[in-house]
Each structure stands twice: as structure tokens, then as C-alpha cells.
C-alpha positions as CSV (number, residue, x, y, z in Angstrom):
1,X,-8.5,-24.9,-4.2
2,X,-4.6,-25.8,-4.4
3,X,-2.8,-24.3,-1.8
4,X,-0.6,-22.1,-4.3
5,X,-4.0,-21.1,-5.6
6,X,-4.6,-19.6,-2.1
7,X,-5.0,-15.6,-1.7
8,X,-4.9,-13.8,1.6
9,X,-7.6,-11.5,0.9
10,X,-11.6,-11.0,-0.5
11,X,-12.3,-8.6,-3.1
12,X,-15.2,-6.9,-1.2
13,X,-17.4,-5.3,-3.1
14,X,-17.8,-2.2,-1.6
15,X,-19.3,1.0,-3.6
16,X,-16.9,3.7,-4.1
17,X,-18.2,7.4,-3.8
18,X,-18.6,9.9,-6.4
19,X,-15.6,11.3,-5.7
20,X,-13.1,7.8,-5.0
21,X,-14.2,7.3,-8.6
22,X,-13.4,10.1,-10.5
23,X,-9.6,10.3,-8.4
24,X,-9.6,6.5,-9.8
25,X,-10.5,8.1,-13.1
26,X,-8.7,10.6,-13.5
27,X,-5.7,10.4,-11.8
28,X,-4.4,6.5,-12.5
29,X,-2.5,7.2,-15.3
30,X,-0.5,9.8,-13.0
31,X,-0.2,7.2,-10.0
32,X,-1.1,3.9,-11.4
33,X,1.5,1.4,-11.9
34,X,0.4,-2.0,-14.0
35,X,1.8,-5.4,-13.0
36,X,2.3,-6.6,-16.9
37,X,4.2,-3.7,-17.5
38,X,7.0,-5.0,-15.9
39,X,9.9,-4.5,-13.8
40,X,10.1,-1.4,-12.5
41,X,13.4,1.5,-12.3
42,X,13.2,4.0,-9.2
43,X,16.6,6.1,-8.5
44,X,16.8,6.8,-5.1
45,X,15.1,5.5,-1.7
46,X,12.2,3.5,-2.3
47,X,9.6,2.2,0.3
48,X,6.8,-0.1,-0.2
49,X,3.4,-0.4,2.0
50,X,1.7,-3.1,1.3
51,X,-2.3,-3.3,2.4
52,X,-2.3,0.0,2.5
53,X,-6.1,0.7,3.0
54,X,-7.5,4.2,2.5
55,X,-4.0,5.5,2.4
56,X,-3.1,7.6,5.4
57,X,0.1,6.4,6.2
58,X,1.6,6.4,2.7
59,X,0.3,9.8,2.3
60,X,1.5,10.8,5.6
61,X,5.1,9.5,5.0
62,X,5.4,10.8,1.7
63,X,4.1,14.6,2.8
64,X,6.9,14.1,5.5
65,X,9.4,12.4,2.8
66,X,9.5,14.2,-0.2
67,X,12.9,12.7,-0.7
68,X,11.6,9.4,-0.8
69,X,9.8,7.3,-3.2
70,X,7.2,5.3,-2.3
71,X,4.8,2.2,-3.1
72,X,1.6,1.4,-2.1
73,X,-0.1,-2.3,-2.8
74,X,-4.3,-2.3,-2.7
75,X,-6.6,-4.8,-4.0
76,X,-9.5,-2.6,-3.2
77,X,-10.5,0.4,-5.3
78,X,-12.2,2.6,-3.2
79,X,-8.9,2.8,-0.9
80,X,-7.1,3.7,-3.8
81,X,-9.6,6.2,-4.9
82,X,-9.4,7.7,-1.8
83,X,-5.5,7.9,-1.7
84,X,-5.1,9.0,-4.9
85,X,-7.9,11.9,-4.5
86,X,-5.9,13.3,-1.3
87,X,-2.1,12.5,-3.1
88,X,-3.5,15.1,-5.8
89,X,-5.0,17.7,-4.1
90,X,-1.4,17.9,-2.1
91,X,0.3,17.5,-5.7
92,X,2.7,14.6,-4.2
93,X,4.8,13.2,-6.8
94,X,6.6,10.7,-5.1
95,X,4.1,8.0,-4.9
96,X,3.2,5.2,-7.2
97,X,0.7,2.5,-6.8
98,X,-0.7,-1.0,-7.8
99,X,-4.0,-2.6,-7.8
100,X,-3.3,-6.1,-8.0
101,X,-1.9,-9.3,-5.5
102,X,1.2,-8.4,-3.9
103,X,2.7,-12.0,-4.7
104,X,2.3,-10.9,-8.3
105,X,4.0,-7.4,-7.6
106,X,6.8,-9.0,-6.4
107,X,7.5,-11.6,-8.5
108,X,7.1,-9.7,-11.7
109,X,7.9,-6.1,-11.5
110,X,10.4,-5.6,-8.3
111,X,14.0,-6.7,-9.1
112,X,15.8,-8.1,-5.5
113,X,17.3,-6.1,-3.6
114,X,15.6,-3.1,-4.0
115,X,13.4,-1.8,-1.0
116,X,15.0,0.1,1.7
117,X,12.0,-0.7,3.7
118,X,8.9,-2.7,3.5
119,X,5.8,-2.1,5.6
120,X,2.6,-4.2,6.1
121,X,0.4,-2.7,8.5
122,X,-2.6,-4.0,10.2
123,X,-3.2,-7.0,7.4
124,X,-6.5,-9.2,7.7
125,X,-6.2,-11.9,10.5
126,X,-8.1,-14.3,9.5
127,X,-9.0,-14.8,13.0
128,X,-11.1,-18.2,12.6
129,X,-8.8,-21.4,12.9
130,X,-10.1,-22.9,9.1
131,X,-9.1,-19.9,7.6
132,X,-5.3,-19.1,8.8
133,X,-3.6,-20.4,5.9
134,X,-5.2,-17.4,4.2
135,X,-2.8,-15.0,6.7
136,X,-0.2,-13.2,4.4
137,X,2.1,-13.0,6.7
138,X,4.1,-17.0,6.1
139,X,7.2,-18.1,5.8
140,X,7.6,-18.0,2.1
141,X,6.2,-15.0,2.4
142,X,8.5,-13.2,4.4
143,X,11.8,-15.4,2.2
144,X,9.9,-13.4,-0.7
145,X,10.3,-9.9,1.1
146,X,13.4,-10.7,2.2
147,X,14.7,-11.2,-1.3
148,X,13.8,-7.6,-2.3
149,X,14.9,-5.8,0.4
150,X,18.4,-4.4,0.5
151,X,20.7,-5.2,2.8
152,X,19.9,-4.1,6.6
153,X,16.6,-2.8,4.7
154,X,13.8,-3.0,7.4
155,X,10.5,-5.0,7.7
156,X,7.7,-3.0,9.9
157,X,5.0,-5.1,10.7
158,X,1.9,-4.3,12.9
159,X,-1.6,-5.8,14.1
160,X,-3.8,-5.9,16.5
161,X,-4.6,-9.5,17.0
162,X,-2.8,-10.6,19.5
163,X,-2.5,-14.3,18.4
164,X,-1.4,-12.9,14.5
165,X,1.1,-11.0,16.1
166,X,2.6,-14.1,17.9
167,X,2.6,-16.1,14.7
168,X,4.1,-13.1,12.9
169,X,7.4,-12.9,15.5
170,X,7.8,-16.7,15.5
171,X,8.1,-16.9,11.6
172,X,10.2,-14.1,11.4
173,X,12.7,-14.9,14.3
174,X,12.6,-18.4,12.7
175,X,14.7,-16.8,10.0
176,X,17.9,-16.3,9.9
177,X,17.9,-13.6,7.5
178,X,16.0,-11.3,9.8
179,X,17.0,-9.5,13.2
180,X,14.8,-8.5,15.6
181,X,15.0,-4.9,16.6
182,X,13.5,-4.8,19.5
183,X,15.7,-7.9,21.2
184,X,14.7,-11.7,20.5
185,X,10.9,-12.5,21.5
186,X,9.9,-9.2,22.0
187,X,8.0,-6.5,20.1
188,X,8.6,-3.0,19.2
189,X,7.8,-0.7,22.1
190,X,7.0,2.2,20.0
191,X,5.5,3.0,16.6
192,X,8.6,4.0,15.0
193,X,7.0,6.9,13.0
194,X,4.1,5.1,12.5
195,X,0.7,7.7,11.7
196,X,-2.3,6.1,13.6
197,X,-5.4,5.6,11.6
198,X,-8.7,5.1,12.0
199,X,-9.0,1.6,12.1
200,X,-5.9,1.7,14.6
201,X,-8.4,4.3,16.5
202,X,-11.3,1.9,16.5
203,X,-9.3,-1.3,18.0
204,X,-7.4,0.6,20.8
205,X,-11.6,2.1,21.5
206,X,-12.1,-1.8,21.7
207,X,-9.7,-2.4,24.4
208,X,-7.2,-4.6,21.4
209,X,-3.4,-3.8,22.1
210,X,-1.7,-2.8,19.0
211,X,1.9,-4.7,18.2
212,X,4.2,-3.8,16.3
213,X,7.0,-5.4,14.9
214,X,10.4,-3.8,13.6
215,X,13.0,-6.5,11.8
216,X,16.0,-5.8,9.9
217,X,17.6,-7.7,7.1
218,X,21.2,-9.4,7.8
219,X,24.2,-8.1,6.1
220,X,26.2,-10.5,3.7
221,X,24.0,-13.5,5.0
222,X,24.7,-16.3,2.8
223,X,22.0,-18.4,3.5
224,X,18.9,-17.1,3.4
225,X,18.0,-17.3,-0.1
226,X,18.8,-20.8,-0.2
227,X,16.2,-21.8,2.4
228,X,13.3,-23.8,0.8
229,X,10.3,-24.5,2.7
């Protein structure tokens, strides 16, 4: 496999219930956003969470945000059968969502400059050495996010493995189109309106310290979308 070619996630195949299937169903054309229909027009504020599971945090911030647009990312259906089950039973309107690799999102539908704040939370780790290059979080990754957020737009990360989390503040203080918020080589020390889920649940039960990660984007930086890696 050509490293290009590389994705940072498995398409498990895991069975989605009655109910995560007819939300899929019948409320996609409502939610559902398709990557070959282009680039994409939102007036306003406009978030993105990419990875975002079975959907509690988007659903939780646009409950509390119904000023705000927002974007969710999923490459697994039952997640989004699940999210968009709960979005329309509390009749939210201000969420939109793809099913397809974020790489693709971004380069063919999401015009630069656009996001007043991107969030990845709690993406796979990869944990095993042969199998870190699969870790979404590199650094032409991040040049890619910082390309489509506006200007001091903010990038919230958070995991809990520990060694992800280093690798994840040593890319992004190694560019100089990002700030870190919480002070160089440190991490947040609060959640920053982050909702806690149940997988969050399960790894603090395990003993695993969550980290999280808040990084803003430099104003009138001249550089930053001329690095090549």
C-alpha cells in the first residue's frame, strides 16, 4: 500500500439496530451531506467534529448552540444512525453530516478559511508501533486543518493515550501556524466545554488520564501555507 493510499481508520462491520437504521433511512436526506456534491455554503458560525462516534458531543453542542452550525465527519453508520435518530427526535436543524474520509471532506467540499473551530476528539491510536502511520493526527494533516480554519479559529484535540497525546503536542507546536493555549509544552487543564461520553467514562474507570489539547490559529501568518513536508 502507497503511503498516500494510507487511511487512519477500519470500516468495522458492526450491525446497526433496528432503529440506527431506519434514522439512517429516513432522515439522511434531512442531515446527510455527499462528498461529490461539492463545495459547501453555510452563513454564519460553523464548527466541524471530526470522528464523532455515536454523536453526543455534536448533539450536545448544537442543543446548547442553536446559533451555530455544525459538522459532523463518521465513517461508521451505526454512529450516524444513532446521531441522527436523537438530532430528530430534538428537531435540531443546525447540524449536517458526512459519511466518508475526512481527507476527502476537506479537499473537495470545504473552501479555506472557513471553520471557526475544528474538533477531533478521542481519534483511534493506533497504539502498536507498525501501525502509527495510520494515526490521523500528522503534520500534513494538521497544515490541511489549518488551511480551513479562519483566522484565530481553534483546534480542540483530546485522547486518552498518553503517548498519542505527546506526538499530537509535538506536531502541532512544531507549527508555526498554531499557538498553544494552554502555554508551550503543556496541555489544556480543563475540558473547555467539552460533554464527557461514554467512551471518555470507560478510560477514566481504567485508570487512563484524559488530555486535551486547545490550539489556536495565528493571525496574518504568512508562512504557514507555504510549508511543504
Amino acid at each position: 500500500m502507497k503511503e498516500s493510499s494510507i487511511r487512519s481508520y477500519v470500516r468495522h462491520q458492526h450491525r446497526m439496530t433496528p432503529g440506527q437504521a431506519r434514522a439512517l433511512e429516513t432522515w439522511w436526506p434531512v442531515y446527510g451531506l455527499k462528498v461529490e456534491a461539492g463545495f459547501i455554503e453555510f452563513s454564519g458560525e460553523l464548527i466541524l467534529e471530526i470522528g464523532f462516534g455515536m454523536g453526543q458531543s455534536l448533539l450536545s453542542k448544537a442543543a446548547l448552540h442553536p446559533e451555530k452550525n455544525f459538522i459532523g465527519v463518521e465513517v461508521h453508520r451505526p454512529g450516524i444512525g444513532a446521531l441522527l435518530s436523537l438530532a430528530a427526535k430534538q428537531r435540531l436543524t443546525n447540524i449536517r453530516v458526512y459519511n466518508d474520509d475526512i481527507n476527502n471532506v476537506l479537499k473537495q467540499c470545504i473552501k479555506n478559511e472557513t471553520f471557526s473551530k475544528i474538533e477531533i476528539f478521542f481519534p483511534d491510536p493506533w497504539p502498536k508501533n507498525r501501525h502509527r502511520k495510520r494515526r490521523l493526527i500528522q503534520p500534513e494533516f494538521i497544515h490541511l486543518l489549518h488551511q480551513k480554519l479562519k483566522p484565530a479559529a481553534q483546534l480542540h484535540l483530546a485522547t486518552d493515550c498518553e503517548d498519542y497525546a505527546r506526538q499530537m503536542l509535538i506536531i502541532l507546536e512544531n507549527n508555526p501556524g498554531f499557538i498553544n493555549c494552554a502555554g508551550k509544552g503543556r496541555y489544556l487543564p480543563h475540558r473547555n466545554g467539552r460533554a464527557t461520553t461514554k467512551f471518555e467514562q470507560r478510560a477514566l474507570s481504567l485508570g487512563r488520564p484524559i488530555r486535551d489539547l486547545l490550539f489556536e490559529k495565528v493571525v496574518n501568518f504568512g508562512g504557514a501555507d507555504e510549508i511543504v513536508f
